[in-house]
ZADO-1210 file (C-alpha; in nm, 4 decimals, padded with zeros to 6 digits):
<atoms>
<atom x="-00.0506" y="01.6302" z="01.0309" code="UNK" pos="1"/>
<atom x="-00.3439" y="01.3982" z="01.0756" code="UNK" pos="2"/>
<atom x="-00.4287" y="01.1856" z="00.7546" code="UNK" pos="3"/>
<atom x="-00.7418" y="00.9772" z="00.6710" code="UNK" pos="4"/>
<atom x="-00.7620" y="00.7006" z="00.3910" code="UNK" pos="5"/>
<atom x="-01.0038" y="00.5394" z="00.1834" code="UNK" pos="6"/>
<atom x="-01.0496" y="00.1686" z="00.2319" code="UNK" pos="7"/>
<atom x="-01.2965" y="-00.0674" z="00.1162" code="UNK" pos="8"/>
<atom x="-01.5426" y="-00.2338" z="00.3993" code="UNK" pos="9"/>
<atom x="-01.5289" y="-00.6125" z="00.2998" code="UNK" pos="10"/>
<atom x="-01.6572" y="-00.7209" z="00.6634" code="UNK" pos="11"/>
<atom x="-01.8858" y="-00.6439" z="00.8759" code="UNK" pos="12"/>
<atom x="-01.9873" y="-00.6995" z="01.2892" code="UNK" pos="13"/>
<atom x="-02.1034" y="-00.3821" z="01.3730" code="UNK" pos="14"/>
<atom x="-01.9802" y="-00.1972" z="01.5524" code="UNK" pos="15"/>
<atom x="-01.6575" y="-00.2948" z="01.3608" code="UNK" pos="16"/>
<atom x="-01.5333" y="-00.4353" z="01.0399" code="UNK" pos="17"/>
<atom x="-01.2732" y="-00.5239" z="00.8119" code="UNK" pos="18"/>
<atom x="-01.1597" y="-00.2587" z="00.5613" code="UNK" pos="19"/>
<atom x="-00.9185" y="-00.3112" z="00.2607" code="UNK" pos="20"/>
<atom x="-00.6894" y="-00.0058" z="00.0828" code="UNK" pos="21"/>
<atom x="-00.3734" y="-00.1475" z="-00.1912" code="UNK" pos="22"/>
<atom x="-00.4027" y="-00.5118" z="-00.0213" code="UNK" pos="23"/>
<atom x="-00.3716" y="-00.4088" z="00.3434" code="UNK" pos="24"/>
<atom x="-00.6018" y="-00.5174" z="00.5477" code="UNK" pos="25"/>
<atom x="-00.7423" y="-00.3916" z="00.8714" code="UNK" pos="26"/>
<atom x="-01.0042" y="-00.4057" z="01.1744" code="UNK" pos="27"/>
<atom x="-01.1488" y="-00.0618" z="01.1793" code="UNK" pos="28"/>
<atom x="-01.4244" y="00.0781" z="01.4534" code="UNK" pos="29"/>
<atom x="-01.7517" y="00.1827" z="01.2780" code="UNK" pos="30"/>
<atom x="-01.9443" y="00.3130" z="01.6105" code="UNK" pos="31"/>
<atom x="-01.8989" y="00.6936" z="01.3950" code="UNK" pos="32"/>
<atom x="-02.1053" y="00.5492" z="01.0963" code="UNK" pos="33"/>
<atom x="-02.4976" y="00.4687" z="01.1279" code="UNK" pos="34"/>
<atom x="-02.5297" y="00.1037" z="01.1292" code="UNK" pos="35"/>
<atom x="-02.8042" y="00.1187" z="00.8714" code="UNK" pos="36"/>
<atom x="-02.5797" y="00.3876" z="00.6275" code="UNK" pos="37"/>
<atom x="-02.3008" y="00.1140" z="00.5948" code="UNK" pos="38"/>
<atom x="-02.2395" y="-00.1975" z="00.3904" code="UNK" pos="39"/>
<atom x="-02.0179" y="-00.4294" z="00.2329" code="UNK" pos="40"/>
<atom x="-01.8678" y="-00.2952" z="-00.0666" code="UNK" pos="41"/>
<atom x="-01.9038" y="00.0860" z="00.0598" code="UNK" pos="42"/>
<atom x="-01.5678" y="00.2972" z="00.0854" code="UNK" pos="43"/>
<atom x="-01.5171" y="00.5153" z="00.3850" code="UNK" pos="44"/>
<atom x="-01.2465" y="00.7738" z="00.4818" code="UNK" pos="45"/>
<atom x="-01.0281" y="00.5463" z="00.8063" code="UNK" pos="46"/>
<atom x="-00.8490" y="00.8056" z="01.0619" code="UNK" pos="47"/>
<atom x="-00.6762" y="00.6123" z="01.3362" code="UNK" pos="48"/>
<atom x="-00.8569" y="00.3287" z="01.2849" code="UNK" pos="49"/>
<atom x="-01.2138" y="00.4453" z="01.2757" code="UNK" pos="50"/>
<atom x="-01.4368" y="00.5153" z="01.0111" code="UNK" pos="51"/>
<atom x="-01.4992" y="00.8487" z="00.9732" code="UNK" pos="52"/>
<atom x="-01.6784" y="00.9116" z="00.6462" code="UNK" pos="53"/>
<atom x="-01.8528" y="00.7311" z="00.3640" code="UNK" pos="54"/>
<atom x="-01.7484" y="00.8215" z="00.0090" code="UNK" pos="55"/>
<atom x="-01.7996" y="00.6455" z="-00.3512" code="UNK" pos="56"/>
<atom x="-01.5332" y="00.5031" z="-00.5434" code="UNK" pos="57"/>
<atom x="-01.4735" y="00.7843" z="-00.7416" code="UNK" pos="58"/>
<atom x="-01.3579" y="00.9903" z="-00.4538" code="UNK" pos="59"/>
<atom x="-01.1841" y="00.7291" z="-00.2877" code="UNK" pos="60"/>
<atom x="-00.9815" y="00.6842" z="-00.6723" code="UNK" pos="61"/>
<atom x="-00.9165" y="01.0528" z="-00.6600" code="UNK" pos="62"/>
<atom x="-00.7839" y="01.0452" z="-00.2961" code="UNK" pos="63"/>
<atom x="-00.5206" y="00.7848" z="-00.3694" code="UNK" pos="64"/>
<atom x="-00.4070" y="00.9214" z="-00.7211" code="UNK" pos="65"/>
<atom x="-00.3324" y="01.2056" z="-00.4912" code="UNK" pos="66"/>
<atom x="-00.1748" y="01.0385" z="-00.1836" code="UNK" pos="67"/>
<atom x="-00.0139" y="00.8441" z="-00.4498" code="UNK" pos="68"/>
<atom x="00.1604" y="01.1281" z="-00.5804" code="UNK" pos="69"/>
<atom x="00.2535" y="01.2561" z="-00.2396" code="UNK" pos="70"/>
<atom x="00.4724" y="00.9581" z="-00.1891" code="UNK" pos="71"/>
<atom x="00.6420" y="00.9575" z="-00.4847" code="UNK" pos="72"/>
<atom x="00.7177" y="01.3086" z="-00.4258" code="UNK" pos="73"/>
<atom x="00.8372" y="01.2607" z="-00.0594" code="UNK" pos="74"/>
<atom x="01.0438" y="00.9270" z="-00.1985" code="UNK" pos="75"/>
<atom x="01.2515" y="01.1389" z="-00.4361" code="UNK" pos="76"/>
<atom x="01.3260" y="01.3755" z="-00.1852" code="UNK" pos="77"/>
<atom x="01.4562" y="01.1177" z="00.0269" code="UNK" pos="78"/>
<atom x="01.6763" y="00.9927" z="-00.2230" code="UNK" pos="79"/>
<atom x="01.8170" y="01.3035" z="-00.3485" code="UNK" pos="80"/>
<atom x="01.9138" y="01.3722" z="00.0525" code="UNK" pos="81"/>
</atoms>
């Protein structure tokens, strides 16, 4: 299963950047985003280490209350193994 996650772009040197997702913070390639379609501030979906797609905070919010609950799920399974 292949999974891609929001992040924040606080940096930017095209064609790469600095993206930030629940304090992690990472170099990510932006050579898959038009230079002029991409700015600080902007959240984009990150797939092995590239951004892959631009999306606003709203769906980047949605993305992790669902991931979020993924985890959970997958940690409680764990424990009750």
């Amino acid at each position: 299963m292949c999974v891609g996650v929001p992040m924040k772009v606080i940096d930017i040197n095209y064609p790469s950047g600095v993206a930030e997702a629940k304090g992690v913070k990472m170099e990510i390639g932006l050579q898959l985003m038009p230079e002029n379609k991409i700015k600080i501030g902007d959240y984009v979906i990150v797939h092995v280490g590239f951004a892959i797609e631009k999306l606003d905070k709203k769906q980047a919010d949605g993305v992790w209350k669902t991931l979020d609950k993924i985890l959970r799920t997958m940690n409680k399974e764990e424990e009750n193994a």
